[in-house]
DSSP file (Angstrom, degrees, kcal/mol; ACC not computed):
  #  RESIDUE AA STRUCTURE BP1 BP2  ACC     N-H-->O    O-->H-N    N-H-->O    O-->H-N    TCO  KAPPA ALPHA  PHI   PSI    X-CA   Y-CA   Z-CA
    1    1 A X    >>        0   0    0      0, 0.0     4,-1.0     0, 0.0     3,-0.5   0.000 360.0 360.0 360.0 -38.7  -12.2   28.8  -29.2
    2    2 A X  G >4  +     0   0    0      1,-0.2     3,-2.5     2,-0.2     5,-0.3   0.991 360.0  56.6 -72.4 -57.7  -14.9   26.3  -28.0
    3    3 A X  G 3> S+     0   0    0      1,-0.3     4,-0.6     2,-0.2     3,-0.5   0.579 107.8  49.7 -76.5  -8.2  -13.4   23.3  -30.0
    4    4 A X  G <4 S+     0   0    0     -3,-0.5    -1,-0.3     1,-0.3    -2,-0.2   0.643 113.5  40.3-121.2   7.9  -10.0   23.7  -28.2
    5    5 A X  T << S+     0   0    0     -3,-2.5    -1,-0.3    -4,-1.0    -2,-0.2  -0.265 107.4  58.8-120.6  66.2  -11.1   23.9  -24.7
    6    6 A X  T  > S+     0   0    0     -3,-0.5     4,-4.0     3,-0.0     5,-0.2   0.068 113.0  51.3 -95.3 -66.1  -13.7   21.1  -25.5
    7    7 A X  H  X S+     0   0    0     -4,-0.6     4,-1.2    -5,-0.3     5,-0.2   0.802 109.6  41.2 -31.3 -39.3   -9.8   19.5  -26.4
    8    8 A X  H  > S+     0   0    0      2,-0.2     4,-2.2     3,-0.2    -1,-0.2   0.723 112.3  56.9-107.8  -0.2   -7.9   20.1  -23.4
    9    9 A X  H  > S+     0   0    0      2,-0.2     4,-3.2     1,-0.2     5,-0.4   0.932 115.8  39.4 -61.6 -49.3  -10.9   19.1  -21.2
   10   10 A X  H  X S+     0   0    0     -4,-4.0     4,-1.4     2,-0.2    -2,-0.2   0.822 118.7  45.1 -71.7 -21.8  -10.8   15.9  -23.0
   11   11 A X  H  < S+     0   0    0     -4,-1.2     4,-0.4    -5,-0.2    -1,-0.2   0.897 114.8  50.6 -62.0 -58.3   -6.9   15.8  -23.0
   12   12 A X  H >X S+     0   0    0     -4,-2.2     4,-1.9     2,-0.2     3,-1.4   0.970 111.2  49.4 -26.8 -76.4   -7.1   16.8  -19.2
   13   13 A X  H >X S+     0   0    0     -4,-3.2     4,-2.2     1,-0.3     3,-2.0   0.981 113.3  44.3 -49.7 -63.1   -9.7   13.9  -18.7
   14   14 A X  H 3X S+     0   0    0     -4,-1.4     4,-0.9    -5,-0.4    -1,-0.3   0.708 108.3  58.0 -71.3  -1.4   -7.5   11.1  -20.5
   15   15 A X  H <4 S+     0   0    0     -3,-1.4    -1,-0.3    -4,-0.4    -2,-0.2   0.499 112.4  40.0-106.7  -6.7   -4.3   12.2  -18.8
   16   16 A X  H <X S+     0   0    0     -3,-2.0     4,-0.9    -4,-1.9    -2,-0.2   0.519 107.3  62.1-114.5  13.9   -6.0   11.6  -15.2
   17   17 A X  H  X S+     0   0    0     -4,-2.2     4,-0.6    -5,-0.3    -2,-0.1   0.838 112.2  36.6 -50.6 -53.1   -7.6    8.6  -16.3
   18   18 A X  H  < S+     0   0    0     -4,-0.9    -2,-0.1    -5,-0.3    -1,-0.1   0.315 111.4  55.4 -95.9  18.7   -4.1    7.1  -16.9
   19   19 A X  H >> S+     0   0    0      3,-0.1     3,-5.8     2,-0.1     4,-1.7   0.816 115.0  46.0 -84.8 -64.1   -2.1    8.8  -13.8
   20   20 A X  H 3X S+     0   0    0     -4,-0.9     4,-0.6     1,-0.3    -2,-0.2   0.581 113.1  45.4 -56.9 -19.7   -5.0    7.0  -11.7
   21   21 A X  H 3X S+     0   0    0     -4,-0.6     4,-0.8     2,-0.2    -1,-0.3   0.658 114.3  51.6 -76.9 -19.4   -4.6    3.5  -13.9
   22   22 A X  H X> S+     0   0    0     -3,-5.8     3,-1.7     1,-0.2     4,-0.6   0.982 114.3  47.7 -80.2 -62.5   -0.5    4.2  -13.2
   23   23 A X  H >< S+     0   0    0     -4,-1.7     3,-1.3     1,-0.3     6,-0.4   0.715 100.1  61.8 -26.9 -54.7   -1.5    4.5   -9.4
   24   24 A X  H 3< S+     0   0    0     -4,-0.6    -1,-0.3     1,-0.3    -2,-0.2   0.822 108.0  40.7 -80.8 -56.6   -3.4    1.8   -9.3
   25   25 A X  H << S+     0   0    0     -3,-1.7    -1,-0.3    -4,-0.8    -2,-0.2   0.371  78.8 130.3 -83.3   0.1   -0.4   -0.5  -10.1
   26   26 A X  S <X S-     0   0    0     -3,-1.3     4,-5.5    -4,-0.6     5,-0.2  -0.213  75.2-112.0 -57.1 129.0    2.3    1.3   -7.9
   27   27 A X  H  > S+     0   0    0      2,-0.2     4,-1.1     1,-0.2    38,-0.1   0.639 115.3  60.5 -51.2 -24.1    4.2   -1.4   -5.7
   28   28 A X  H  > S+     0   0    0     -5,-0.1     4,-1.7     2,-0.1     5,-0.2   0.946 107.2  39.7 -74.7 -49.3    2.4    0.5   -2.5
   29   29 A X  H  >>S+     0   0    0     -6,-0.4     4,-3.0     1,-0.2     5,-0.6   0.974 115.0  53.8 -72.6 -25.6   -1.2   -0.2   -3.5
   30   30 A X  H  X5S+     0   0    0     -4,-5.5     4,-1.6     1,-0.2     5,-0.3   0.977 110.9  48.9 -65.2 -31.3   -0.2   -3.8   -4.8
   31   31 A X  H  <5S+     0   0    0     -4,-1.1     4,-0.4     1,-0.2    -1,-0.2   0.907 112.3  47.4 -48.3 -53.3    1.3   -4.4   -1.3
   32   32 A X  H  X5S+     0   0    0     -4,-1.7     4,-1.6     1,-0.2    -1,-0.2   0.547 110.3  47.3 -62.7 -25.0   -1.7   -3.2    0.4
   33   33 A X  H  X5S+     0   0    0     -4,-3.0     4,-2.0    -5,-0.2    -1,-0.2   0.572 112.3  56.8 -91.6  -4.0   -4.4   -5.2   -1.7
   34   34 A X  H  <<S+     0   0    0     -4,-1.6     4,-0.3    -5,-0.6    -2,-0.2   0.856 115.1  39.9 -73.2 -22.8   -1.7   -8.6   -0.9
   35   35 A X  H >> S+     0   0    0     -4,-0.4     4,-3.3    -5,-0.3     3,-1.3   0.942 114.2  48.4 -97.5 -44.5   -2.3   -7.7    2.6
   36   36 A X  H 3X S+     0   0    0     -4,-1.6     4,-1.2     1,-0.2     5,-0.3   0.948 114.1  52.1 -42.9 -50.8   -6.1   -6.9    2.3
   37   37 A X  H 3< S+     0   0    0     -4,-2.0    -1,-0.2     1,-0.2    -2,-0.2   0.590 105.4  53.0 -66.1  -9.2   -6.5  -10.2    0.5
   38   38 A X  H X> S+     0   0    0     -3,-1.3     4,-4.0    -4,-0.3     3,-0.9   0.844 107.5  47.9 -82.2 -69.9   -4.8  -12.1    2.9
   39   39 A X  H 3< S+     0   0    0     -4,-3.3     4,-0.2     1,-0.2    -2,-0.2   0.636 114.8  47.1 -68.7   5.3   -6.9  -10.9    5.9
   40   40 A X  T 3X S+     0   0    0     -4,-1.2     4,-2.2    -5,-0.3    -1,-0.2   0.703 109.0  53.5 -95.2 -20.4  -10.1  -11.5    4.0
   41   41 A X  T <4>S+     0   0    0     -3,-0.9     5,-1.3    -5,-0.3     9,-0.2   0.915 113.4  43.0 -49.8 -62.2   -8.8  -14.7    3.0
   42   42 A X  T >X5S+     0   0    0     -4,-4.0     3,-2.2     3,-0.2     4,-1.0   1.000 107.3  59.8 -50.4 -58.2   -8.1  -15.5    6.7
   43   43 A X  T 345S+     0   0    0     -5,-0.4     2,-0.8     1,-0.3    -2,-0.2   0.919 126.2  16.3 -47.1 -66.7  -11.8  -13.9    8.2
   44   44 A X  T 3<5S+     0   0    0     -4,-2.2    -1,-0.3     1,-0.2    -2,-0.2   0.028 137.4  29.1-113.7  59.5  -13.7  -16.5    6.0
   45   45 A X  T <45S-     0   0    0     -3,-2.2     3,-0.2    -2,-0.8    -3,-0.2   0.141 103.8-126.8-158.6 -42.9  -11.6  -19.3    4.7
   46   46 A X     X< -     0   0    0     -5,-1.3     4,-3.1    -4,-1.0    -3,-0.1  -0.360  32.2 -56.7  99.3-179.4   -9.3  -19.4    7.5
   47   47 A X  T  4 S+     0   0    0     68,-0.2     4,-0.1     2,-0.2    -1,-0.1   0.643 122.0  58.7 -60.7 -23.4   -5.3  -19.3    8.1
   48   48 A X  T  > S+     0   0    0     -3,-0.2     4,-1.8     2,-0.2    -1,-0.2   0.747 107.2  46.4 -39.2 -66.8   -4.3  -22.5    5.9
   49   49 A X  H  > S+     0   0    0      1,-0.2     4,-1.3     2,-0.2    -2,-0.2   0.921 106.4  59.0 -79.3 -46.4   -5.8  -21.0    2.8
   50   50 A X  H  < S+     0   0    0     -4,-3.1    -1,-0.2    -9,-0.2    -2,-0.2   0.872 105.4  47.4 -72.8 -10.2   -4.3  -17.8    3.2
   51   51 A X  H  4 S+     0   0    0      1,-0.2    -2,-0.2    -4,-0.1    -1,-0.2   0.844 105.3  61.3 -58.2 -29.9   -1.1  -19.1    3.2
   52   52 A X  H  < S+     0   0    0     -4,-1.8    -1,-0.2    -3,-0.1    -2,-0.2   0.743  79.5 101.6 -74.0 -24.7   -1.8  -20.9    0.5
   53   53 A X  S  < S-     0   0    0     -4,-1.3     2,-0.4    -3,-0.1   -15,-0.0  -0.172  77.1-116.3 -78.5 175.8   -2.7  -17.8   -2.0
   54   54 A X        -     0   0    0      2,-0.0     2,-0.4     0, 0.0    -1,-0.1  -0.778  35.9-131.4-104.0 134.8   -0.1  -16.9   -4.5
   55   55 A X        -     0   0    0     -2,-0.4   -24,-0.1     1,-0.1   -21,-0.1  -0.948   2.4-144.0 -99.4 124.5    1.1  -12.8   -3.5
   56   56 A X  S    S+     0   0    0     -2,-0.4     2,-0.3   -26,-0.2   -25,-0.1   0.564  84.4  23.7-125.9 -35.2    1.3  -10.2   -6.2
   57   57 A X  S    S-     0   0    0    -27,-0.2     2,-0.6   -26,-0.1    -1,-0.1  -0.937  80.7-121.8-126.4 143.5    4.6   -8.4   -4.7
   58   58 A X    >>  -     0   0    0     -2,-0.3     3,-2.8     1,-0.1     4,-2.6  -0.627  29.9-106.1 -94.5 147.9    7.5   -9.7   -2.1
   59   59 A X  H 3> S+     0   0    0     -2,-0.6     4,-1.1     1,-0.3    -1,-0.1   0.749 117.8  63.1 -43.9 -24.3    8.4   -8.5    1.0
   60   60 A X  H 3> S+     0   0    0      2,-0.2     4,-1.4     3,-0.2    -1,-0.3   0.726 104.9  47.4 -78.1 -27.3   11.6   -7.0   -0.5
   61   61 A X  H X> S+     0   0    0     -3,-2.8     4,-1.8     1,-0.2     3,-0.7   0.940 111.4  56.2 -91.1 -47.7    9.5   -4.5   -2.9
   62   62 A X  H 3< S+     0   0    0     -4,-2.6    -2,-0.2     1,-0.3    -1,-0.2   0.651 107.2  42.3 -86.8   7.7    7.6   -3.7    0.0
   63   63 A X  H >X S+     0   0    0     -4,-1.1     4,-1.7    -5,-0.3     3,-1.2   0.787 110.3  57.0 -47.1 -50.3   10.3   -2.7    2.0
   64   64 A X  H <X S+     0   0    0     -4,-1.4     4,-2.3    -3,-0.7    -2,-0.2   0.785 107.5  51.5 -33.9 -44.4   11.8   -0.8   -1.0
   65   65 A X  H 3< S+     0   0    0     -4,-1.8     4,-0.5     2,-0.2    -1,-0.3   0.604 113.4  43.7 -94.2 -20.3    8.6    1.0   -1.0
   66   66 A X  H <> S+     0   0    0     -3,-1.2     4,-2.3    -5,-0.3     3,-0.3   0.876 110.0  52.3 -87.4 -38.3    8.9    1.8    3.0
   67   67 A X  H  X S+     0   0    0     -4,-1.7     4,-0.6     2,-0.2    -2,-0.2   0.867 107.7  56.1 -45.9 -36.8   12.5    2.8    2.9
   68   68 A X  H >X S+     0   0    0     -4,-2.3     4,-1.5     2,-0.2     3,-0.6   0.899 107.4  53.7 -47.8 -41.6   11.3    5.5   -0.3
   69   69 A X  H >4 S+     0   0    0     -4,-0.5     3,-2.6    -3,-0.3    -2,-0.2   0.985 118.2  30.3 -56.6 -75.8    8.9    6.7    2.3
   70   70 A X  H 3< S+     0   0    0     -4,-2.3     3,-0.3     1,-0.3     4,-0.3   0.326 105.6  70.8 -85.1  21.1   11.6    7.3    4.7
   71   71 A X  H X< S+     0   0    0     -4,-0.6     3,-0.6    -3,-0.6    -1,-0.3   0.712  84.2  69.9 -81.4 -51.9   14.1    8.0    2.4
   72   72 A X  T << S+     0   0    0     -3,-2.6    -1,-0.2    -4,-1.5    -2,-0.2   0.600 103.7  53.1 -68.5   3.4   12.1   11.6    1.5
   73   73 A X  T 3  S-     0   0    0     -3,-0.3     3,-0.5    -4,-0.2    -1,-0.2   0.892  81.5-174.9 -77.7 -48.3   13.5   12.6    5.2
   74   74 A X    X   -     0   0    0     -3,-0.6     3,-2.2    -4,-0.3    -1,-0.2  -0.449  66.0  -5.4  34.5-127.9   16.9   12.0    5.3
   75   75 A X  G >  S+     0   0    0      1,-0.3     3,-0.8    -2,-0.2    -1,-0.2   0.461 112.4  87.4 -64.3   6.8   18.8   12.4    8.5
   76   76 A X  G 3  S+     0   0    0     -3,-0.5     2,-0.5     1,-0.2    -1,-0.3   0.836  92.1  54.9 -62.1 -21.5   15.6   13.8   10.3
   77   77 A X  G <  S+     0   0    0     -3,-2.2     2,-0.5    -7,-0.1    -1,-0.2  -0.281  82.0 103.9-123.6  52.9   15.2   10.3   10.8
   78   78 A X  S <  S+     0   0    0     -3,-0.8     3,-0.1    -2,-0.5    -3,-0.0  -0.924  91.7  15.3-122.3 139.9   18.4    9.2   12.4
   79   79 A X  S    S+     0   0    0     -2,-0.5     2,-0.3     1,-0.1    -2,-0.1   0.300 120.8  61.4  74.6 -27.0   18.3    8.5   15.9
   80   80 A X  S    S-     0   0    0     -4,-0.2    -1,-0.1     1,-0.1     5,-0.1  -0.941  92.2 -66.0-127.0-176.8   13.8    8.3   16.1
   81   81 A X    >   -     0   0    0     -2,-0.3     3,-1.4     1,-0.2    -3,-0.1  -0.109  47.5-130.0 -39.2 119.7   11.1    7.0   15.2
   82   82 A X  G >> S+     0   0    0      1,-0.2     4,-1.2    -5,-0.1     3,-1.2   0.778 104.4  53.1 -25.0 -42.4   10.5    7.6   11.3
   83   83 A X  G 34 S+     0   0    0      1,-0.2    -1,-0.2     2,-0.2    -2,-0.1   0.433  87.6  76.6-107.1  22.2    7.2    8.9   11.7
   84   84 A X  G <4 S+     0   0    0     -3,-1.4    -1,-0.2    -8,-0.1    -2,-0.1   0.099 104.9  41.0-101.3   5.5    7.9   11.6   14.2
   85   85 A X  T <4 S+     0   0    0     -3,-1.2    -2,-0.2     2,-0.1    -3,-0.1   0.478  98.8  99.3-127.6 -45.0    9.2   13.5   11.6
   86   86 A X  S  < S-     0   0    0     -4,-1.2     2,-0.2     1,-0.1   -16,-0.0   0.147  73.3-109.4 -30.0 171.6    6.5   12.7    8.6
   87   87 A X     >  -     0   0    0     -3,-0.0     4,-2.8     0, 0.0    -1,-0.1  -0.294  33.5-107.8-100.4-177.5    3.9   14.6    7.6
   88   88 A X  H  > S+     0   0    0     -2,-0.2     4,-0.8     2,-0.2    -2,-0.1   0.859 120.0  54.3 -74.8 -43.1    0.7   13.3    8.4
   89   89 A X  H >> S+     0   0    0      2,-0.2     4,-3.4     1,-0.2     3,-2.1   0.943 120.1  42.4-115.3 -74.4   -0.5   12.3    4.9
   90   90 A X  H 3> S+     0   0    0      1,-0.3     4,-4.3     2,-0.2    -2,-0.2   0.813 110.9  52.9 -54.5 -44.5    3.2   10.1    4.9
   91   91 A X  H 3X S+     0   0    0     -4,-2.8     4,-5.0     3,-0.2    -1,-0.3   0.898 106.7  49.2 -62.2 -23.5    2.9    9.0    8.1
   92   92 A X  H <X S+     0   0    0     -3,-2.1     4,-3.5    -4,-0.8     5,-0.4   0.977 115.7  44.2 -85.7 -51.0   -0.4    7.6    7.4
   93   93 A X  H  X S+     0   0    0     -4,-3.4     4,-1.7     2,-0.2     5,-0.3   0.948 114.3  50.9 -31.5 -58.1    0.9    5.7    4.0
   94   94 A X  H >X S+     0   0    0     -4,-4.3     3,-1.2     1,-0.2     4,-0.9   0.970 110.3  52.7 -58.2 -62.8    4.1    4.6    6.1
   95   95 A X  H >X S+     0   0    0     -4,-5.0     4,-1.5     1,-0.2     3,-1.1   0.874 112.8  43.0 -18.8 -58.7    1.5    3.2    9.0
   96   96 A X  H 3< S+     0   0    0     -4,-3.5     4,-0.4     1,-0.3    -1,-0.2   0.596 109.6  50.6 -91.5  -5.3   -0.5    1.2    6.6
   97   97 A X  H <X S+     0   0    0     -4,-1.7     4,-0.6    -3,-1.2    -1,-0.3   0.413 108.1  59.3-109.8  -1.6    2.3   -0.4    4.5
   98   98 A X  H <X S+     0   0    0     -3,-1.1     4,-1.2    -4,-0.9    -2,-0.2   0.689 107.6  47.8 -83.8 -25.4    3.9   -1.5    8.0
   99   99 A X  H  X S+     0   0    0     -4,-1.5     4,-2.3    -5,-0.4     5,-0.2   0.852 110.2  48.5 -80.9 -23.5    0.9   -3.4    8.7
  100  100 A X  H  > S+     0   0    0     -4,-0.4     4,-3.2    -5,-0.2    -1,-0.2   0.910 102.8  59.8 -90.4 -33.8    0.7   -4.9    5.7
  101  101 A X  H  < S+     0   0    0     -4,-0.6     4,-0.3     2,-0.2    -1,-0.2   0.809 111.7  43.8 -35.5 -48.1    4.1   -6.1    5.7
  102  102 A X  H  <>S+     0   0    0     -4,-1.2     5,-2.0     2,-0.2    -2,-0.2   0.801 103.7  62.5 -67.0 -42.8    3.3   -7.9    8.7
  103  103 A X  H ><5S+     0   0    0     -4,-2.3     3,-0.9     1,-0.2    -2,-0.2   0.920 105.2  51.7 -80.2 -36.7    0.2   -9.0    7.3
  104  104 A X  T 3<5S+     0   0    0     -4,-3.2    -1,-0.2     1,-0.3    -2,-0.2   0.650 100.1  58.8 -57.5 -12.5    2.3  -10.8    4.8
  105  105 A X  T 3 5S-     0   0    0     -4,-0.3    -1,-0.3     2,-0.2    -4,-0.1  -0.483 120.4-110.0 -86.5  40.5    4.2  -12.2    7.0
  106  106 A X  T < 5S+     0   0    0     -3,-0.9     2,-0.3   -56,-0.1    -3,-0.2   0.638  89.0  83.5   5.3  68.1    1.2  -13.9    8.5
  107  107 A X      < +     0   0    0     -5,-2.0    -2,-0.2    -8,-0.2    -1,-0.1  -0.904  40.6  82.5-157.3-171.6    1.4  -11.8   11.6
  108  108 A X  S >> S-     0   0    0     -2,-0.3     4,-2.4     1,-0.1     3,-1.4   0.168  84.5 -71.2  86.5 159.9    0.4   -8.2   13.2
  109  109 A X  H 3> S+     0   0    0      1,-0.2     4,-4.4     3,-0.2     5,-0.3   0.818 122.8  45.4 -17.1 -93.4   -2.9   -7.5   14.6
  110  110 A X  H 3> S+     0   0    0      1,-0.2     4,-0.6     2,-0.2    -1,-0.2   0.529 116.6  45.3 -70.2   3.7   -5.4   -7.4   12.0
  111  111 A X  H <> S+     0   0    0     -3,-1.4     4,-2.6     3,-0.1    -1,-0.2   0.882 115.0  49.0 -84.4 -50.9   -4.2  -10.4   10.2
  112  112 A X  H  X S+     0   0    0     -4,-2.4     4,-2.7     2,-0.2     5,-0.3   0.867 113.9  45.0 -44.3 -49.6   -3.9  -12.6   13.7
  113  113 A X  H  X S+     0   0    0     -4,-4.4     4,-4.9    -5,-0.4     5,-0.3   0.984 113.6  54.6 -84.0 -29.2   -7.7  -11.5   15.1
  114  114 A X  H >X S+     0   0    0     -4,-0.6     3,-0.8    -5,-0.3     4,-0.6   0.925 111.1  40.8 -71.1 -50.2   -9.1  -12.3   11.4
  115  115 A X  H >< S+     0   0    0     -4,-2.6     3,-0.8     1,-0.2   -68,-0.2   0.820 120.9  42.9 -43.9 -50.6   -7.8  -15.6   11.3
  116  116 A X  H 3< S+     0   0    0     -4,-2.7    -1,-0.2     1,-0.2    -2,-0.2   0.833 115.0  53.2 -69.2 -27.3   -8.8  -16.5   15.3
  117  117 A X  H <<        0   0    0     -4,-4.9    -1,-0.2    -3,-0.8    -2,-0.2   0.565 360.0 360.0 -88.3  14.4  -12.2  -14.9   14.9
  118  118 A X    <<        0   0    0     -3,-0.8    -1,-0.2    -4,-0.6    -2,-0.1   0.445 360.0 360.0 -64.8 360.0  -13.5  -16.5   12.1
């Protein structure tokens, strides 16, 4: 009985090892480190050189990847704001992958003050 839940601990363990490697490579987080790496780029290299780095996703997957977000609403989200309907947890995702969308675009806030404050 001990050698086969020593087994599905260890089955258990390698099957959220590789959900968390699958995560890891999901079109949201690559969007979100393109954008992190851009506004760290900017803070100590400046606005030049982050243009210059090469981006891991296009603006079109991360858009795909905000329409899925508001996609799980349907018509709640006809007529307002998307995120007046979210949950919290969704909205928070949907927030941070607008900003980064922007920060690929070399604009929104936090791309704009790291590049001027550097």
């Amino acid at each position: 009985m001990k050698s086969l839940s020593i087994k599905a601990l260890f089955i258990s363990a390698f099957a959220v090892l590789s959900l968390n490697a699958q995560a890891a490579d999901s079109t949201y987080n690559l969007c979100v480190s393109d954008a992190e790496n851009l506004i760290s780029t900017a803070k100590a290299k400046g606005i030049k050189e982050a243009k210059a780095l090469e981006q891991k996703t296009t603006l079109a997957q991360c858009y795909e990847e905000l329409n899925a977000i508001e996609a799980k609403y349907g018509d709640a989200t006809k007529g307002v704001n998307p995120s007046a309907v979210m949950t919290p947890e969704d909205r928070a995702k949907w927030a941070k992958l607008f900003d980064s969308i922007d920060a690929k675009q070399f604009k929104g806030v936090p791309f704009l003050q790291a590049s001027y404050y550097r």
